[in-house]
Backbone as JSON, one array per atom type, in Angstrom:
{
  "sequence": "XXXXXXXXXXXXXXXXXXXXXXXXXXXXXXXXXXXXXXXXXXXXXXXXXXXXXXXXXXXXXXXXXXXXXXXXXXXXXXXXXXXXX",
  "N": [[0.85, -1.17, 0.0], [0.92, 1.88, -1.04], [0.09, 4.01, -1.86], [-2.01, 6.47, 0.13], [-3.59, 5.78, 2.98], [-7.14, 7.09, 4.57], [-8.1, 6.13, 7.31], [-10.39, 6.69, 9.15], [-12.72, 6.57, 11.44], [-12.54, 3.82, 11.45], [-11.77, 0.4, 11.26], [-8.63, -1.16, 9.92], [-6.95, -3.94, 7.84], [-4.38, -5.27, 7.23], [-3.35, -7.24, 5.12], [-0.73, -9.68, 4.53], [1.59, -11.29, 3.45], [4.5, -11.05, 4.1], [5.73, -8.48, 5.21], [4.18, -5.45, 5.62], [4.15, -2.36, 3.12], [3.68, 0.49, 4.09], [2.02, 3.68, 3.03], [1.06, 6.99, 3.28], [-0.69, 7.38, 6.24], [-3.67, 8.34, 7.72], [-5.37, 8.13, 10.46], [-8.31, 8.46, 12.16], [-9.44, 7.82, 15.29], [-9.52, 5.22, 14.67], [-8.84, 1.99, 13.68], [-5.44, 0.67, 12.64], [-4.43, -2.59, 11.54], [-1.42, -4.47, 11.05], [-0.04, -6.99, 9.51], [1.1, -9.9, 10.38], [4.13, -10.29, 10.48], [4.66, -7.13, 10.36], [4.93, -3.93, 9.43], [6.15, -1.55, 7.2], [6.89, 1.96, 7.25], [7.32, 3.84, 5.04], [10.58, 6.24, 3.34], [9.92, 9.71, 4.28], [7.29, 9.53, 4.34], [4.37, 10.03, 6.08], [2.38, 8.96, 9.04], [-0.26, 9.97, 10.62], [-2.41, 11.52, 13.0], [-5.05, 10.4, 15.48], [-5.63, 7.44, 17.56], [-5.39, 3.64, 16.98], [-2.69, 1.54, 16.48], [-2.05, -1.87, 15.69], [0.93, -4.32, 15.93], [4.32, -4.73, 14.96], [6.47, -1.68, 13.62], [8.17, -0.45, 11.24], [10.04, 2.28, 11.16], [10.53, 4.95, 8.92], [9.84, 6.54, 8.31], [7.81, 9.72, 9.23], [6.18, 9.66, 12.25], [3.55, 11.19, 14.18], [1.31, 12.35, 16.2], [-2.19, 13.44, 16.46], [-5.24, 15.67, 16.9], [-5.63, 15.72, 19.63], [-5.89, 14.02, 20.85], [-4.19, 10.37, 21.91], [-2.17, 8.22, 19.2], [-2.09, 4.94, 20.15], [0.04, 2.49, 19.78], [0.65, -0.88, 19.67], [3.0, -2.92, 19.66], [6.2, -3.17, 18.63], [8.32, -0.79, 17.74], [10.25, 0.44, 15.64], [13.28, 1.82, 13.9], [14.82, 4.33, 11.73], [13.31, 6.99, 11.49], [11.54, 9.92, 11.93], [10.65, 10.62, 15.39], [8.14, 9.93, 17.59], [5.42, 12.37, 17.53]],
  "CA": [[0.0, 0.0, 0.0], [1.65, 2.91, -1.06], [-1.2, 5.64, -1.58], [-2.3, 7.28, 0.98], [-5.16, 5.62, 3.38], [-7.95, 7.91, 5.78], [-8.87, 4.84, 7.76], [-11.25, 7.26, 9.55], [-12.93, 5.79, 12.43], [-12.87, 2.19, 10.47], [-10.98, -0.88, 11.77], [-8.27, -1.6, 8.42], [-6.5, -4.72, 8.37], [-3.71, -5.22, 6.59], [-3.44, -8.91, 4.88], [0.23, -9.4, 3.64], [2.15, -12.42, 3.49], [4.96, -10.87, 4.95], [5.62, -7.32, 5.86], [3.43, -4.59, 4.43], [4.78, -1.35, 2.68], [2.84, 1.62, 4.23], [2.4, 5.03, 2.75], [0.64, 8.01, 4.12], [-1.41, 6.85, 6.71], [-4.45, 8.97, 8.75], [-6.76, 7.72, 11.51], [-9.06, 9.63, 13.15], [-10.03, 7.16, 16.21], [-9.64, 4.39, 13.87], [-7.88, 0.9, 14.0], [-4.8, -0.35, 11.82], [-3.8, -3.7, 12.02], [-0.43, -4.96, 10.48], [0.63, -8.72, 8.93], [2.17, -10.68, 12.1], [5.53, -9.11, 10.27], [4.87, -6.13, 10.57], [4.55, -3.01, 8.47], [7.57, -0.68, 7.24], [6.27, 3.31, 6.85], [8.69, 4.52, 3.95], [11.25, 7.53, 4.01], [9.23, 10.74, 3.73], [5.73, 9.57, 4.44], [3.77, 10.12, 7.4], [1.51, 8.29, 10.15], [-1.22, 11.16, 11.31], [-4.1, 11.48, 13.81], [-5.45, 9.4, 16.6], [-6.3, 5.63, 16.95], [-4.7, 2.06, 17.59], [-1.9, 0.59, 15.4], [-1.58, -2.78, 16.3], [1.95, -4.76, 15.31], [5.05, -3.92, 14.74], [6.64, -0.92, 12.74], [9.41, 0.24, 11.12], [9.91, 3.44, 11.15], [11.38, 5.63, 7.99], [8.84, 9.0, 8.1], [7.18, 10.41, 10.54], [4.38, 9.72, 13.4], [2.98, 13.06, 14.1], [-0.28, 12.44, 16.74], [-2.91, 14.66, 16.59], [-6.96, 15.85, 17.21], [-5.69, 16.23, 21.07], [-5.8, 12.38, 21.53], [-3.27, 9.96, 21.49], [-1.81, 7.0, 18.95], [-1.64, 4.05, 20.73], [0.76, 1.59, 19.67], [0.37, -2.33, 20.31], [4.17, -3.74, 19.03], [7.66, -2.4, 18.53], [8.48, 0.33, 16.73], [12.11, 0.55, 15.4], [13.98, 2.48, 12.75], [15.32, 5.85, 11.71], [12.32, 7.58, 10.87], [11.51, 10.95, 13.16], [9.88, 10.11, 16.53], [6.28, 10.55, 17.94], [5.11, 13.82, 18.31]],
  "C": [[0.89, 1.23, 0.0], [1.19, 4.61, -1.02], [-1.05, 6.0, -0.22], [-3.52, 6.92, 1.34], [-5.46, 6.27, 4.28], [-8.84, 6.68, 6.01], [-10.08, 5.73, 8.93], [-11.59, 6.85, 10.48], [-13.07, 4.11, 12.21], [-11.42, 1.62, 11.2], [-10.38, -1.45, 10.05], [-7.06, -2.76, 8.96], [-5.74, -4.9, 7.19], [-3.02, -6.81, 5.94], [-2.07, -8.61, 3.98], [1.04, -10.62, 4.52], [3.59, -12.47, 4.63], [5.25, -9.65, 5.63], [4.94, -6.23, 4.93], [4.05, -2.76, 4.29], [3.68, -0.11, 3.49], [3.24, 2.83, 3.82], [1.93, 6.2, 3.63], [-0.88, 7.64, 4.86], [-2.33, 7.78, 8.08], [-5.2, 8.37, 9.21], [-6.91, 8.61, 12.45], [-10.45, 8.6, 14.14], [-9.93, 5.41, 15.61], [-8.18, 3.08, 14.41], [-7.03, 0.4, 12.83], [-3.65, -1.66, 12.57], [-2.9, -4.24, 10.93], [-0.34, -6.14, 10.59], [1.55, -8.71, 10.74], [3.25, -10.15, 11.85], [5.82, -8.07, 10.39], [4.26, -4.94, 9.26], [6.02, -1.83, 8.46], [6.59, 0.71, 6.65], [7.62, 3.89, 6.44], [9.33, 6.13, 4.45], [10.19, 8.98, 3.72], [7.13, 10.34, 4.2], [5.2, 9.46, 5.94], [2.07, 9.1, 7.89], [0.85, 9.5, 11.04], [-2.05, 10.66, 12.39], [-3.92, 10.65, 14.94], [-5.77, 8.07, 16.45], [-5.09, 4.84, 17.59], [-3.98, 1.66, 16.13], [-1.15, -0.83, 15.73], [-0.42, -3.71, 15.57], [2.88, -3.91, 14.95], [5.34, -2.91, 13.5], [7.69, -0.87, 12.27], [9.31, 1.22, 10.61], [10.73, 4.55, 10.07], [10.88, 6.73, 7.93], [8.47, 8.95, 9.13], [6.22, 10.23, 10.79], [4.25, 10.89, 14.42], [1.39, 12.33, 15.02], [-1.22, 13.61, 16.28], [-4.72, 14.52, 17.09], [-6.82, 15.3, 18.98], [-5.73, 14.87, 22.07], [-4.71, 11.68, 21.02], [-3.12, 8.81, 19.87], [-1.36, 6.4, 19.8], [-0.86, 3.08, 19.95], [0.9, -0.3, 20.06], [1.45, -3.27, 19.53], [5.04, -2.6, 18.93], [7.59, -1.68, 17.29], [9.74, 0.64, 17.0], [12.18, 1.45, 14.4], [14.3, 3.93, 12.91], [14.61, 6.99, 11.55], [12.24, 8.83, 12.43], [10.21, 9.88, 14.25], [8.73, 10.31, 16.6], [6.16, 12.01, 18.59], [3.73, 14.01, 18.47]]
}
């Protein structure tokens, strides 16, 4: 998945054999769920908003919270990518 998904308040599940490519990714209260491998968020692209991201990450762009509530996290989150703000 390389677009750009607004998983909105929607539960998105991410079916991938082994680790899944993520691009620009917004939830607003919303649930993403990553392959048991994980999910890698490329250099330059961002992880917005509020909500649950369950499984691990790797981290190459930026997770940016926002709308005054948190991202929760449910697995490791590694790599070079900027931190949570």
């Amino acid at each position: 998945m390389r677009g750009t998904l607004d998983a909105a308040g929607a539960t998105v599940v991410i079916q991938d054999p082994d680790s899944a490519i993520v691009g620009n990714v917004t939830l607003a209260g919303g649930v993403l769920e990553l392959p048991a491998l994980g999910g890698v968020l490329e250099a330059g692209k961002r992880l917005t908003g509020h909500g649950t991201v369950r499984g691990p990450l790797l981290n190459h762009g930026y997770i940016i919270g926002g709308g005054g509530l948190p991202l929760v996290f449910h697995g490791m989150i590694t790599g070079l990518g900027q931190g949570v703000s």
